[in-house]
C-alpha angles and dihedrals in degrees: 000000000000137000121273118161113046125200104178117215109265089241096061113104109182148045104212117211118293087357084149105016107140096009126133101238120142099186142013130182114209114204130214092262088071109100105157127049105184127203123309095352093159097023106157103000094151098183102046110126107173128031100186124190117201117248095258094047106154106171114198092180146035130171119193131322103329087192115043122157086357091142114192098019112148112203127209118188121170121258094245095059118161146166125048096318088074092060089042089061101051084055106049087039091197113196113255118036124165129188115213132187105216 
């Protein structure tokens, strides 16, 4: 069998590059304690569904496109986001983002 739902330790801080490409996930929630996605982390995962952010996400630091040719990923991010995450965002422009307010 294989994983399919991820909920990272709170001590982890960061996500390293490709940490997840090609893997079968469908959904991952990311806590407050990650501060660093690198390049490519969920490249190709073609089943991910949900990509969700805690309510007190604060990214210092992004490399690369952390969801490329992820096809049908639905994003929630809370509606207090902050940080660099928010203007990453706003460039990458995925397709489905939602704001929540947690």
């Amino acid at each position: 069998t294989s994983i399919e739902h991820i909920f990272l330790p709170r001590h982890l801080t960061q996500i390293c590059q490709s940490a997840f490409a090609y893997s079968s996930i469908k959904s991952i929630f990311l806590n407050s304690s990650i501060k660093n996605i690198g390049d490519n982390a969920f490249y190709s995962c073609k089943k991910l569904q949900i990509i969700q952010f805690d309510e007190n996400f604060s990214i210092e630091l992004i490399k690369g496109s952390i969801w490329q040719r992820c096809n049908k990923t639905l994003i929630m991010v809370p509606s207090n986001l902050r940080g660099g995450f928010k203007s990453f965002l706003k460039r990458k422009k995925p397709k489905w983002v939602v704001i929540n307010s947690f």
